[in-house]
N, CA, C and O of each residue as an XYZ file, in Angstrom:
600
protein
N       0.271     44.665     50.176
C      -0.100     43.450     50.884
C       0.481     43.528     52.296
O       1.666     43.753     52.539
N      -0.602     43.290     53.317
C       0.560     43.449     54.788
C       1.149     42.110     55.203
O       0.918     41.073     54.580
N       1.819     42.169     56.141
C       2.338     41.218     56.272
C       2.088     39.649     56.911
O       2.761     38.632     57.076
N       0.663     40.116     57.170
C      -0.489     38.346     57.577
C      -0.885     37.907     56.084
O      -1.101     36.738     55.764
N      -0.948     38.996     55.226
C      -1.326     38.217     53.553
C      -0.148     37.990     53.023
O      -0.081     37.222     52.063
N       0.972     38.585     53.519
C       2.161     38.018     52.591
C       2.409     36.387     53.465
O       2.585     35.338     52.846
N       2.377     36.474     54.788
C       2.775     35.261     55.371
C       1.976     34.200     54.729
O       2.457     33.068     54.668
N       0.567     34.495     54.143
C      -0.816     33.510     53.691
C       0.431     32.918     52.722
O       1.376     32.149     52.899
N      -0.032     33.612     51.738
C       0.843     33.673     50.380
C       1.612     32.307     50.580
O       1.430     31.145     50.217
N       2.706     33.091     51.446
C       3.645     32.195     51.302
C       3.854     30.917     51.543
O       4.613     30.068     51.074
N       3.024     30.937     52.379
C       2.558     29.257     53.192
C       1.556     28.694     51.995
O       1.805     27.522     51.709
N       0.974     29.015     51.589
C       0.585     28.689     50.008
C       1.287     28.154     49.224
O       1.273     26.923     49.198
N       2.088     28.842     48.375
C       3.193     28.305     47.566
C       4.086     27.302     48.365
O       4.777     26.384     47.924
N       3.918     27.660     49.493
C       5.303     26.646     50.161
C       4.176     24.746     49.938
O       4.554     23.758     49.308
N       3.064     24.890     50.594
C       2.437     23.992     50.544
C       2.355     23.303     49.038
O       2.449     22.086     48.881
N       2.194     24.110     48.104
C       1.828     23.854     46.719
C       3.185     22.923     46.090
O       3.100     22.102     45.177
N       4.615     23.348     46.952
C       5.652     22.982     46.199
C       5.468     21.989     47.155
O       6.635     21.796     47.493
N       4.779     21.214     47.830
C       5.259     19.874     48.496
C       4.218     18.904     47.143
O       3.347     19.455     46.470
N       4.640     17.259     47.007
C       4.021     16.313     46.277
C       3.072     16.023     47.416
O       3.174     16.071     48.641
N       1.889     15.633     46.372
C       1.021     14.752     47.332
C       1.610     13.518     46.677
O       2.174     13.324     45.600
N       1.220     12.616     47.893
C       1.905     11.165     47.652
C       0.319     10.177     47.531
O      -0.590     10.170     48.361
N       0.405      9.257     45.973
C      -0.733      8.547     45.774
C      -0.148      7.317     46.281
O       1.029      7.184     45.947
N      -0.757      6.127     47.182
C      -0.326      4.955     47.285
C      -1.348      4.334     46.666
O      -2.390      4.190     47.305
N      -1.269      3.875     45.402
C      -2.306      3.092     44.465
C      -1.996      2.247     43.413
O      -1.435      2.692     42.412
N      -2.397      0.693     43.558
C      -1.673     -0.168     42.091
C      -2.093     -0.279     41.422
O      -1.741     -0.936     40.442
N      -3.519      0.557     41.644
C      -4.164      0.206     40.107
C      -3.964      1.357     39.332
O      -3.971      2.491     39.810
N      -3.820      1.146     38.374
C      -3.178      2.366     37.119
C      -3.919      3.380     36.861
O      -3.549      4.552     36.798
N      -5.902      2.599     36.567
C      -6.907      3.434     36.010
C      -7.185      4.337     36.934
O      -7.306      5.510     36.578
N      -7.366      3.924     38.496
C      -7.373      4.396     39.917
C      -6.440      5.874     39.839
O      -6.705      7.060     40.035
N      -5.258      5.137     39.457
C      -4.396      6.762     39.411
C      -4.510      7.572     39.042
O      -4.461      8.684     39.567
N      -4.774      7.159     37.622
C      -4.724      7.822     36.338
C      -6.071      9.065     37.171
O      -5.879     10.216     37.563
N      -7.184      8.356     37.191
C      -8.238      9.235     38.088
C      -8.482     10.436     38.428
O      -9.027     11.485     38.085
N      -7.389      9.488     39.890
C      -7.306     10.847     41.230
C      -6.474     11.776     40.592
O      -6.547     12.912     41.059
N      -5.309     11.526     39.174
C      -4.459     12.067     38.714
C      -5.598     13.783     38.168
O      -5.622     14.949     38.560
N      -6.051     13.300     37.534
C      -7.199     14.110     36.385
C      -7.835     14.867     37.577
O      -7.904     16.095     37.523
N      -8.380     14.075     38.831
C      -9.763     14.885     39.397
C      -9.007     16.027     40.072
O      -9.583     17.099     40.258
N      -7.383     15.788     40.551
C      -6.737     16.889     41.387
C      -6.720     17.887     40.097
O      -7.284     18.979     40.163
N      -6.085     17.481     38.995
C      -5.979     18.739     37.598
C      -7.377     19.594     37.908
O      -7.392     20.676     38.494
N      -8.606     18.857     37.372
C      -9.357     19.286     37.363
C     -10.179     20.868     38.448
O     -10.898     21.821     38.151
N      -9.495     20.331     39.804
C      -9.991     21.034     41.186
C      -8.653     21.951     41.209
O      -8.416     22.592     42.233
N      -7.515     22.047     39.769
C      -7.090     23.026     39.740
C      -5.794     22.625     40.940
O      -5.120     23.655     40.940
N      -5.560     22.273     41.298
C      -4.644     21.235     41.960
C      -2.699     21.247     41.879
O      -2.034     20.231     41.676
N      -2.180     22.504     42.072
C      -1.132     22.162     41.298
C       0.062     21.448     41.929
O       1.103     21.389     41.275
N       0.000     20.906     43.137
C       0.989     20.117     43.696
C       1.369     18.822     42.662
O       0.496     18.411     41.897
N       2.349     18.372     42.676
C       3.410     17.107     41.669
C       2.485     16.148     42.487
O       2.276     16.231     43.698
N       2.000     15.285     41.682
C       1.685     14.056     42.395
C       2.491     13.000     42.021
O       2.692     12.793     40.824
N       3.143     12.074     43.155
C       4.110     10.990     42.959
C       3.086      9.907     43.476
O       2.274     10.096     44.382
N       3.289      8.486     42.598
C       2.692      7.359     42.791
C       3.056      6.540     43.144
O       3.883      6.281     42.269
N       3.136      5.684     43.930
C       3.653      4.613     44.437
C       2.660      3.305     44.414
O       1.549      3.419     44.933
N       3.067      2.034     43.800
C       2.204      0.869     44.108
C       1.695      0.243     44.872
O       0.728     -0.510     44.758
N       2.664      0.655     46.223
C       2.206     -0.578     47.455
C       2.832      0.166     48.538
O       3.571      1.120     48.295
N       2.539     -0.275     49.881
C       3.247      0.871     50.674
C       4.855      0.304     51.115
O       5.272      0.794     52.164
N       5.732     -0.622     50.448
C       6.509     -0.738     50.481
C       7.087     -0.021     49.863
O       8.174      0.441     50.211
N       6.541      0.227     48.869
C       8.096      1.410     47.843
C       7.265      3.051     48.355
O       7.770      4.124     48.025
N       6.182      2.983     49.042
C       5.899      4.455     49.555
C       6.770      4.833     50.290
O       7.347      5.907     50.125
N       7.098      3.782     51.509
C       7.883      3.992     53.069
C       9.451      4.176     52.395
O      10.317      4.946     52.813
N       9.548      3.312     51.319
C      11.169      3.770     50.419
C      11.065      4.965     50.122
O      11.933      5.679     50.625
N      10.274      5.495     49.447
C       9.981      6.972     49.241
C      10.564      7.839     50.308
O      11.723      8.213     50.486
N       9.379      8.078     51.021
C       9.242      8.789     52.026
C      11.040      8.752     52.851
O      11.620      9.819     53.058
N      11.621      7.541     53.183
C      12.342      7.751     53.857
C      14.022      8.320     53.210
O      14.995      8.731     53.841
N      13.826      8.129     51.751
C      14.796      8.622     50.512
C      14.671      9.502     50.241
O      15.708      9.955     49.758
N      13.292     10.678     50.258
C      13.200     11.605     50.130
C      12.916     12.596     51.124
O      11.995     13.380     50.894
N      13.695     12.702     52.414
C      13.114     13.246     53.155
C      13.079     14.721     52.706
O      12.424     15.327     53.553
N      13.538     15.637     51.653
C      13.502     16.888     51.609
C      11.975     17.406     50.323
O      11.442     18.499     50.128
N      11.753     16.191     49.777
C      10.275     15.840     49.534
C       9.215     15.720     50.318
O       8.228     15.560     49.601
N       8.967     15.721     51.323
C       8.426     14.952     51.928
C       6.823     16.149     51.412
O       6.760     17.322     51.042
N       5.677     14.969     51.677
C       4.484     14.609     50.647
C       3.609     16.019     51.485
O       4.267     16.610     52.341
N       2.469     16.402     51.268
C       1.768     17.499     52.078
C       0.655     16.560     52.287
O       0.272     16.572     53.456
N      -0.015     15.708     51.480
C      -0.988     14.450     52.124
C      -0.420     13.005     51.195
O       0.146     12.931     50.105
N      -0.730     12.263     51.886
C      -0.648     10.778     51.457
C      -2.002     10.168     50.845
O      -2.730      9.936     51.810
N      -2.517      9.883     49.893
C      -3.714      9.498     49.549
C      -3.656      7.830     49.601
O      -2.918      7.243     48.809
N      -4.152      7.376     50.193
C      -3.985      5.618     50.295
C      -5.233      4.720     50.016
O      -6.365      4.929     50.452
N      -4.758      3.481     49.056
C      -5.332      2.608     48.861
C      -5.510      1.396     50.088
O      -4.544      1.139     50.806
N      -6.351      0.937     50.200
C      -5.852     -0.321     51.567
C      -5.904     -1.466     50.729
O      -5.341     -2.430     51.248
N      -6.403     -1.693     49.573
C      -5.794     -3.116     48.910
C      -5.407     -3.298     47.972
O      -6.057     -3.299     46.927
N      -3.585     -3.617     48.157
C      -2.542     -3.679     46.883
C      -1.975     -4.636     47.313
O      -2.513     -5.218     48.254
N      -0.581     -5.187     46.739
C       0.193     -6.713     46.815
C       1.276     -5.834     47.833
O       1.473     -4.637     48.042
N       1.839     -7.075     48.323
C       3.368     -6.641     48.969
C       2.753     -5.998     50.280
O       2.301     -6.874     51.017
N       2.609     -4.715     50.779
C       2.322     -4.364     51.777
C       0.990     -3.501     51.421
O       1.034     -2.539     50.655
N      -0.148     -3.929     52.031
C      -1.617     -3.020     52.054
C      -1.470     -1.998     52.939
O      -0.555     -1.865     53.751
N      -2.706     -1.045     52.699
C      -2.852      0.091     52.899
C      -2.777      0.453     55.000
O      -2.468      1.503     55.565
N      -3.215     -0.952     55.642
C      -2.907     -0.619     56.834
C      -2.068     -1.289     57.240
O      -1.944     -1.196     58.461
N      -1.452     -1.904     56.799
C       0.400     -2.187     57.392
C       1.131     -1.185     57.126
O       2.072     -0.949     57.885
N       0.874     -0.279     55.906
C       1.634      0.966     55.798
C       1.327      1.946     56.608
O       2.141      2.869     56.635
N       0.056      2.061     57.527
C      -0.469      3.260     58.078
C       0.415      2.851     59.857
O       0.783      3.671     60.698
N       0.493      1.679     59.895
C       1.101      0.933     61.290
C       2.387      1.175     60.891
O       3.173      1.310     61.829
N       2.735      1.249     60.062
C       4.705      1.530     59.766
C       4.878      3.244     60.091
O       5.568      3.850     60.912
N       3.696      3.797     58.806
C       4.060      5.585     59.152
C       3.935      5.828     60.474
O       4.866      6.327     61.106
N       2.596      5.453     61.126
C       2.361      6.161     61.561
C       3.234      6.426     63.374
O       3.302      7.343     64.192
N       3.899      4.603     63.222
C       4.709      4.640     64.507
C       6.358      5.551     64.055
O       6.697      6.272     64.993
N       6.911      5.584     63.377
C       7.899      6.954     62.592
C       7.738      8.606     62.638
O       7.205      9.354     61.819
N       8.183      8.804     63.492
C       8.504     10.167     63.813
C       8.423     11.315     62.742
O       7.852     12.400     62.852
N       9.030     10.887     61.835
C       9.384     12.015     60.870
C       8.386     12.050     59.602
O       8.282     12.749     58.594
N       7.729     10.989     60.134
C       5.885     10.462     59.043
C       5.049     10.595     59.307
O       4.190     10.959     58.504
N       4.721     10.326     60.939
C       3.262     10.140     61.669
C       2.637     11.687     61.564
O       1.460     11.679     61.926
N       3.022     12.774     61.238
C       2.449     13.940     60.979
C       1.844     14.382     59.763
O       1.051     15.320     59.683
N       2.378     13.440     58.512
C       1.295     13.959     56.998
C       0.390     13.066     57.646
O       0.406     12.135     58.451
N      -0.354     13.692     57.007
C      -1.956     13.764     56.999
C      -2.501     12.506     55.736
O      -2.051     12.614     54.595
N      -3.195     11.693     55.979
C      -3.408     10.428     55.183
C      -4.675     10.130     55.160
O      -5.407      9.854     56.111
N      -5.056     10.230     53.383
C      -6.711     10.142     53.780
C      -6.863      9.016     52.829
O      -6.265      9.004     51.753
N      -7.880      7.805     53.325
C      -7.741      6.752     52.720
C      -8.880      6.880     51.487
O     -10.059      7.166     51.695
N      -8.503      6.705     50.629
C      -9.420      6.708     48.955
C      -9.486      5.003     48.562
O      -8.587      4.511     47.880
N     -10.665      4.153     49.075
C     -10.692      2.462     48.512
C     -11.579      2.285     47.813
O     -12.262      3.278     47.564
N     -12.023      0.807     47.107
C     -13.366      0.538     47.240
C     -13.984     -0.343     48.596
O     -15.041     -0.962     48.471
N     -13.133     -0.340     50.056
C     -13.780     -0.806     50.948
C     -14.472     -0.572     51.950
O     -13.918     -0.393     53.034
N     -15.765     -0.523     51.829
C     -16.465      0.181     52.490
C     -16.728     -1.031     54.271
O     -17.788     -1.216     54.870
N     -15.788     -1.414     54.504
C     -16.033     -2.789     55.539
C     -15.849     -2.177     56.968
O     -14.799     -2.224     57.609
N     -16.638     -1.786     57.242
C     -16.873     -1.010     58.841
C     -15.017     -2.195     59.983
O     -14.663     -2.151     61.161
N     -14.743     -2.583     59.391
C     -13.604     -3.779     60.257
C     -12.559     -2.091     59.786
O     -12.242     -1.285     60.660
N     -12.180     -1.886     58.203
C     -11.324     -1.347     57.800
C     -11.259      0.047     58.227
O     -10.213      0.641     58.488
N     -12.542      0.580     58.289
C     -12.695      2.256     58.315
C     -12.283      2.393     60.041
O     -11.580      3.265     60.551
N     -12.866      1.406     60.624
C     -12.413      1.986     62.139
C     -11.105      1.257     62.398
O     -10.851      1.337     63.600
N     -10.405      0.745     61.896
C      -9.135      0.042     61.822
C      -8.039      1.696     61.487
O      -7.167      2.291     62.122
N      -8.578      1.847     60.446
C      -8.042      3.137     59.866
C      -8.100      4.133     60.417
O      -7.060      4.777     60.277
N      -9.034      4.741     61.165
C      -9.484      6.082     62.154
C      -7.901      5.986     63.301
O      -7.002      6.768     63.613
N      -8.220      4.744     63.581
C      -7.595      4.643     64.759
C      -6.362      4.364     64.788
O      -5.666      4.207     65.790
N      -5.928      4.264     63.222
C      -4.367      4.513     63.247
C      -4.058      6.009     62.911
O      -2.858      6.277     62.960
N      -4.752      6.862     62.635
C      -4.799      8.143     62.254
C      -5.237      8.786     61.455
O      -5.344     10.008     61.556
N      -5.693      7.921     60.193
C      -6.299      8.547     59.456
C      -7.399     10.121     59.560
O      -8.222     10.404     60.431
N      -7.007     10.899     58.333
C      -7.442     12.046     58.515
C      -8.602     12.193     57.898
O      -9.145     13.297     57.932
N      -9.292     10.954     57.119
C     -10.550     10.553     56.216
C     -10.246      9.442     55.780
O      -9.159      8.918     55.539
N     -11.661      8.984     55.658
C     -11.972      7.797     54.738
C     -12.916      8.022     53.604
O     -13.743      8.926     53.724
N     -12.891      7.356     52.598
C     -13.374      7.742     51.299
C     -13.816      6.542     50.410
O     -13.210      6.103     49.432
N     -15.012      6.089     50.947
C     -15.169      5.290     49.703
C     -14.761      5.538     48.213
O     -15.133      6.638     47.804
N     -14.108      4.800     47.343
C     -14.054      4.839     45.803
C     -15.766      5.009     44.959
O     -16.128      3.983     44.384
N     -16.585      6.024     44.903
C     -17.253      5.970     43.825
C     -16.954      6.009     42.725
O     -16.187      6.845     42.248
N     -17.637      4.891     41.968
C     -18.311      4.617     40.382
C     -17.782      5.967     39.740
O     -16.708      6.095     39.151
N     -18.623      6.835     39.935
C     -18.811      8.144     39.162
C     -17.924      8.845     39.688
O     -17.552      8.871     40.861
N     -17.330      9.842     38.170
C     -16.372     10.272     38.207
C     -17.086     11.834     39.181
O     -16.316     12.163     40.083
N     -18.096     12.542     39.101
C     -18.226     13.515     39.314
C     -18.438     13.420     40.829
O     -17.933     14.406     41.366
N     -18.971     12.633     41.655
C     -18.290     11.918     42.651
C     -17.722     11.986     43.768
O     -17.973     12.163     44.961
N     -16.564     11.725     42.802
C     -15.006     11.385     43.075
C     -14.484     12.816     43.173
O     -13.901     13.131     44.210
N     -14.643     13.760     42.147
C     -14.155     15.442     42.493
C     -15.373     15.697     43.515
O     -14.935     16.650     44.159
N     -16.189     15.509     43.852
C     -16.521     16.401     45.367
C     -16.228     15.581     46.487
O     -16.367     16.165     47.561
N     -15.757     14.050     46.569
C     -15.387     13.731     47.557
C     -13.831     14.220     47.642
O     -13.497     14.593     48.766
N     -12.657     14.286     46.458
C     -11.582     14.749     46.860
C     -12.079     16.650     47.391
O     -11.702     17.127     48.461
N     -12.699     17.207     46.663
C     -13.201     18.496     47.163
C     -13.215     18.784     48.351
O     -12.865     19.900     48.735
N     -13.528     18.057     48.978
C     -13.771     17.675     50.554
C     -12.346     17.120     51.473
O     -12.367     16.907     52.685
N     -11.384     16.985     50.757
C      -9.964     16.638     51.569
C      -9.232     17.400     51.438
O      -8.112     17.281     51.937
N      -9.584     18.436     50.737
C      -8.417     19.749     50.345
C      -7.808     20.034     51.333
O      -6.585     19.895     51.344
N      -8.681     20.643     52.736
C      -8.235     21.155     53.951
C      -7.419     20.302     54.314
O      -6.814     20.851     55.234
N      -6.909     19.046     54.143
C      -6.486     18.135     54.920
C      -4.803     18.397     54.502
O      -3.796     18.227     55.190
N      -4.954     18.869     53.114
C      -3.201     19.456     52.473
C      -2.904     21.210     52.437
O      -1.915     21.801     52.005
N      -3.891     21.644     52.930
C      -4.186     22.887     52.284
C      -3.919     23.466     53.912
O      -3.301     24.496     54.183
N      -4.374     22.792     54.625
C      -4.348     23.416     56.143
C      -3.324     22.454     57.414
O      -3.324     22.586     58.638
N      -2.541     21.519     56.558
C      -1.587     20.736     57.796
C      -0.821     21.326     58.200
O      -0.563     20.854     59.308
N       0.029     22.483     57.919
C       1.067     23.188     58.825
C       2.194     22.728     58.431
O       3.228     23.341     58.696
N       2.206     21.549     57.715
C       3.551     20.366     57.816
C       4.671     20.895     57.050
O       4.838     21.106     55.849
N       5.532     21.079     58.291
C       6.609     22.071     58.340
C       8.038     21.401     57.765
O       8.422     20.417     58.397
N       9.120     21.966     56.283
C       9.753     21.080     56.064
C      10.737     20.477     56.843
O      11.337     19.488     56.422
């Protein structure tokens, strides 16, 4: 192997050992995205969080964790999905994962609300499960290619 495929490699596994971080309160929701990442073969730890108040606890308790994407809900109790994106994204040591929003709100107010705090996608929640694996199919690059250096 020379040494641009060993560097691949390694940035591989290094990526693989970071958690993706779910911000989602609904359980079945989790449970989900939980299955559709298994499914797409997926082997990063996924950690869940309910609301983006105990995410930003996360994140700032774990800084040697820190997530390779953030998958976000925008409507939960306590703090929603763009008061948390206005907290990360003004934080230095946050505003660089990559955050792709997974809702059921499709409200043109939210999606460009969201772009423009940084978001790296938006994702309507489809019905169907089969779906749901080619729309996460489609965000891979977003953990797979951030660079996000520990």
């Amino acid at each position: 192997m020379d040494t641009s495929s060993k560097a691949k490699s390694e940035e591989v596994k290094r990526q693989n050992s970071k958690p993706i971080l779910l911000i989602e309160d609904n359980h079945l929701d989790a449970m989900t995205a939980e299955r559709t990442l298994k499914d797409l073969k997926v082997t990063n730890q996924m950690v869940q969080m309910a609301n983006g108040e105990e995410a930003l606890e996360y994140l700032r308790t774990k800084r040697d964790k820190k997530p390779c994407l953030i998958i976000l809900d925008l409507n939960m109790p306590k703090m929603n999905g763009l008061e948390f994106l206005k907290v990360a994204k003004a934080d230095n040591s946050l505003k660089k994962i990559p955050v792709v929003v997974l809702t059921t709100s499709s409200e043109q107010q939210d999606i460009v609300e969201s772009f423009k705090l940084g978001v790296a996608g938006y994702i309507v929640k489809p019905i169907d499960y089969k779906k749901l694996v080619d729309a996460i199919r489609r965000i891979e690059p977003c953990w797979t290619l951030s660079g996000l250096r520990d």
